[in-house]
C-alpha positions as CSV (number, residue, x, y, z in Angstrom):
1,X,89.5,94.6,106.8
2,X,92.1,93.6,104.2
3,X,93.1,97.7,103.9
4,X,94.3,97.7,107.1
5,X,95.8,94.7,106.8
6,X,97.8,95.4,103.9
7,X,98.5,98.5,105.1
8,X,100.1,97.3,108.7
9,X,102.3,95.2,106.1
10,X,103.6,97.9,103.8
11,X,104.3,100.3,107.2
12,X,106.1,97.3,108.4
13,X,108.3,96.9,105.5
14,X,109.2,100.1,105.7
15,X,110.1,100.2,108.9
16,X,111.4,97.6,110.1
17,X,114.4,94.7,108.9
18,X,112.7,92.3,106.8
19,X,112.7,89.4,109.5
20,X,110.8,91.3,111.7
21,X,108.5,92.4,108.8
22,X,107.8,88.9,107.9
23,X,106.3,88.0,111.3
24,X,104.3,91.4,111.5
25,X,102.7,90.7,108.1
26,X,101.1,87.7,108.8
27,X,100.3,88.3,112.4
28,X,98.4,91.4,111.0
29,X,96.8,88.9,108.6
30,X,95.6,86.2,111.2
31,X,94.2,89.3,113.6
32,X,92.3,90.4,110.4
33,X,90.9,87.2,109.5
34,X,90.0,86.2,113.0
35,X,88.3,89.8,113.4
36,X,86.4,89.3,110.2
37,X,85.6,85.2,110.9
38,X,84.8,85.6,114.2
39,X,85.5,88.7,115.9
40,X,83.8,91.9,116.0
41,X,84.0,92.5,112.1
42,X,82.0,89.3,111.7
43,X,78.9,90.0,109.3
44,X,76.3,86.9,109.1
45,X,76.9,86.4,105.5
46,X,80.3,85.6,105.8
47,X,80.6,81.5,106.0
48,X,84.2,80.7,107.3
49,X,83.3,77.3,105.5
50,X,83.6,77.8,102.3
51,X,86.8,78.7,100.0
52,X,84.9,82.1,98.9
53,X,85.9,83.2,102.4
54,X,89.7,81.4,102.6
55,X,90.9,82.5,98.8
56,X,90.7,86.2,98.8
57,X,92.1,86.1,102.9
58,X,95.0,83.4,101.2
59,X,95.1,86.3,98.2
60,X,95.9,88.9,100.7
61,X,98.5,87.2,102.7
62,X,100.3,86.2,99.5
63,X,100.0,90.3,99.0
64,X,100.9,91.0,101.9
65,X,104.4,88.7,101.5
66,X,105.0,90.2,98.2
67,X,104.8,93.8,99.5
68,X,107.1,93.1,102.2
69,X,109.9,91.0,100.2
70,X,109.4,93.8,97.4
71,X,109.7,97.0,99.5
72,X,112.7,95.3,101.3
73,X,114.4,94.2,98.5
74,X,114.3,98.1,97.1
75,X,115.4,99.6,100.9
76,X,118.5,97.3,100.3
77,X,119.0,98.3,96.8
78,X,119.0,101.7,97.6
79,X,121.1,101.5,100.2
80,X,124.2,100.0,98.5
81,X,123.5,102.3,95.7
82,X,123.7,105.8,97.6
């Protein structure tokens, strides 16, 4: 589930201004978590309890954030440069 995740963040960067972006990215990241806590992508060995489960979902969001910022930062570099 973090694929699409990250993947709803990068396509948001790209396409939208970066305040929009930053509000898609981590609503895509709370629908993902929630999906794979306790929505349909729920699997019973997956303990929302225990910080296996909350690092790699913090890990993603701090990815996700990065991409965002990153790919932003390069759409307005480019920009003033051509």
């Amino acid at each position: 589930m973090d694929i699409p995740v990250i993947a709803i963040a990068i396509i948001a960067a790209f396409l939208l201004p970066r305040e929009r972006a930053l509000i898609v990215a981590p609503v895509a990241w709370a629908i993902g978590l929630i999906m794979v806590g306790w929505g349909p992508a729920n699997n019973s060995d997956v303990h929302t309890d225990s910080a296996g489960f909350w690092v790699p979902w913090f890990v993603v969001l701090v990815i996700c954030i990065a991409l965002v910022l990153g790919i932003s930062a390069f759409r307005e570099r480019r920009a003033a440069l051509g």
